[in-house]
N, C-alpha and C positions, 0 to 999 in steps of 0.2 A: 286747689293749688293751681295754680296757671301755668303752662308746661310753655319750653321756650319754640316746638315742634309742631308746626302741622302737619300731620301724615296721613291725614283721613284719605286723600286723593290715591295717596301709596300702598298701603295694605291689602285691599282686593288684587290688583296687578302683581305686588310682590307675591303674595300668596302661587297664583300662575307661572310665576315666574322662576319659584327656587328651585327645579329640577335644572337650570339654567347653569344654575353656576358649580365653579368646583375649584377646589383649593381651597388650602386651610395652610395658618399660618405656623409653620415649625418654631419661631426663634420665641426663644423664654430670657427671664431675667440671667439666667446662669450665661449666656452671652455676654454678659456686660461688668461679667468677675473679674474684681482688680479694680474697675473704672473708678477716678475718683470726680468730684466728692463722693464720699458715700453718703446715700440716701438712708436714712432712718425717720419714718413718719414722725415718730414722738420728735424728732428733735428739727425738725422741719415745717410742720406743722403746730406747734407750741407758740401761744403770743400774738397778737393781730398780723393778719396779710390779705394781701389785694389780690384779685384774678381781675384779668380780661382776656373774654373771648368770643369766638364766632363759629354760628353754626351753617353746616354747610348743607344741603339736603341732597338727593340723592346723583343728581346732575353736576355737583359740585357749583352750585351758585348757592351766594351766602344768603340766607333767610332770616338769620338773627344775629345781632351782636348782645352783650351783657357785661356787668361789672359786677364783680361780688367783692363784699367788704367779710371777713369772716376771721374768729377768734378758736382759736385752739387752746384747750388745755388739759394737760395731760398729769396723773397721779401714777406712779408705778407703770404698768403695763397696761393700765386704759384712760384712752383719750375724750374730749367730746369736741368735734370741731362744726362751729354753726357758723353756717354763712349763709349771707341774704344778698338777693340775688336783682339787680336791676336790669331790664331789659330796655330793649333798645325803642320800642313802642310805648314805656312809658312804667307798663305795669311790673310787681315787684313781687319775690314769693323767698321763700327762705327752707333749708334745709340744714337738719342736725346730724352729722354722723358719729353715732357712737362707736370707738373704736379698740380695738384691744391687739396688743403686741402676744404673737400664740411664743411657743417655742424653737429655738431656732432646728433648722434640718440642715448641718452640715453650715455653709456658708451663706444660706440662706435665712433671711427675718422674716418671717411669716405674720399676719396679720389680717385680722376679718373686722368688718365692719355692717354695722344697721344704721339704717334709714326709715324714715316714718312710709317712704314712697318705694322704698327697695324692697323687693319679693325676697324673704328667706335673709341669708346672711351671705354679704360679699368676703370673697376670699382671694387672700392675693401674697404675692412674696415679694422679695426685693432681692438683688444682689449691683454690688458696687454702685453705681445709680440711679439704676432703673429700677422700678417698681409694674409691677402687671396684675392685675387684677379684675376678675370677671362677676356681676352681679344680676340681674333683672331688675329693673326700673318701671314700675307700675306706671305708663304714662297715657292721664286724662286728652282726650283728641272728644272737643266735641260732646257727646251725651255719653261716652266708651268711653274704657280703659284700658289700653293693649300692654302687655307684658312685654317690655323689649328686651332683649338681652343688650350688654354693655360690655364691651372689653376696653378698658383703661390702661394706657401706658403713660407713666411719666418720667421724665429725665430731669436729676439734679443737674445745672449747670453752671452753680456757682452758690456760696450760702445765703445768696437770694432771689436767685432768677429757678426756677423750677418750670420747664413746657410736660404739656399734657394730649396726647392724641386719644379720642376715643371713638370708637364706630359700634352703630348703632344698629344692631340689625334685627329681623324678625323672619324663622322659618329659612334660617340661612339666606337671606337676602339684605344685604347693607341699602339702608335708607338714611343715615345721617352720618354726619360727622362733626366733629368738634376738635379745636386747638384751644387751649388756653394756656397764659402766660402769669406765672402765680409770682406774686412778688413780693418779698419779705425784709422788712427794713434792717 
């Protein structure tokens, strides 16, 4: 699978480098109670939508951009959302996530999801419009595979515009980031 990431250059230096940093991020979806739209994956994610987005690497200069054309559908409380992903270089790779709606906690939607490239199972909630959810991303760099972790936030802003921050880091060291702008007709 072709990863939108060069990070070969990054890794040995990140490694050096995590006793460097400190902070960690307090704010959860339960900030965003009330907020409308409310987000709900199954109903957001159900039916053809578009993403565009760019990635940044660790300097904040943008290293890739990509399009993804990707189709959701969802039975009861599990989804399948596959999207195929065009890159800005030309070359193209696709990702299925299977997803399932867990039980709710309070005013929270809970929800996990698998990937063919995801370590283990991503877990994440929602309240009012945000959605946060944290996973490991099996990502090919080269003749390696490095385990990233992912922390993904996104914001309903409307019942078709959905933005997405995700930062990407390894050994507590942020190496990428990502925006993306999902669009749904």
């Amino acid at each position: 699978m072709h990863t939108p990431w060069n990070l070969s250059h990054l890794l040995p230096a990140a490694a050096l480098s995590a006793t460097l940093l400190t902070g960690c991020a307090n704010v959860t979806p339960a900030a965003y109670r009330g907020q409308q739209p409310e987000l709900a994956l199954e109903q957001y994610f159900n039916g053809p939508l578009t993403a565009d987005g760019i990635v940044f690497n660790r300097s904040g200069k943008v290293v890739k951009r990509f399009h993804v054309d990707m189709v959701g559908r969802w039975k009861g409380d599990d989804g399948t959302l596959t999207e195929h992903f065009t890159y800005s270089d030309g070359s193209k790779s696709e990702r299925v996530w299977h997803l399932r709606r867990l039980a709710d906690t309070g005013p929270a939607r809970n929800y996990e999801g698998r990937a063919g490239d995801v370590v283990g199972t991503a877990r994440g909630y929602a309240e009012g419009n945000a959605f946060h959810w944290n996973y490991t991303l099996a990502l090919p760099v080269g003749s390696r595979t490095y385990d990233m972790h992912m922390s993904d936030w996104m914001y309903l802003m409307n019942k078709h515009v959905l933005l997405n921050h995700t930062v990407m880091s390894k050994f507590g060291v942020r190496f990428a980031s990502l925006f993306i702008a999902f669009h749904k007709p």
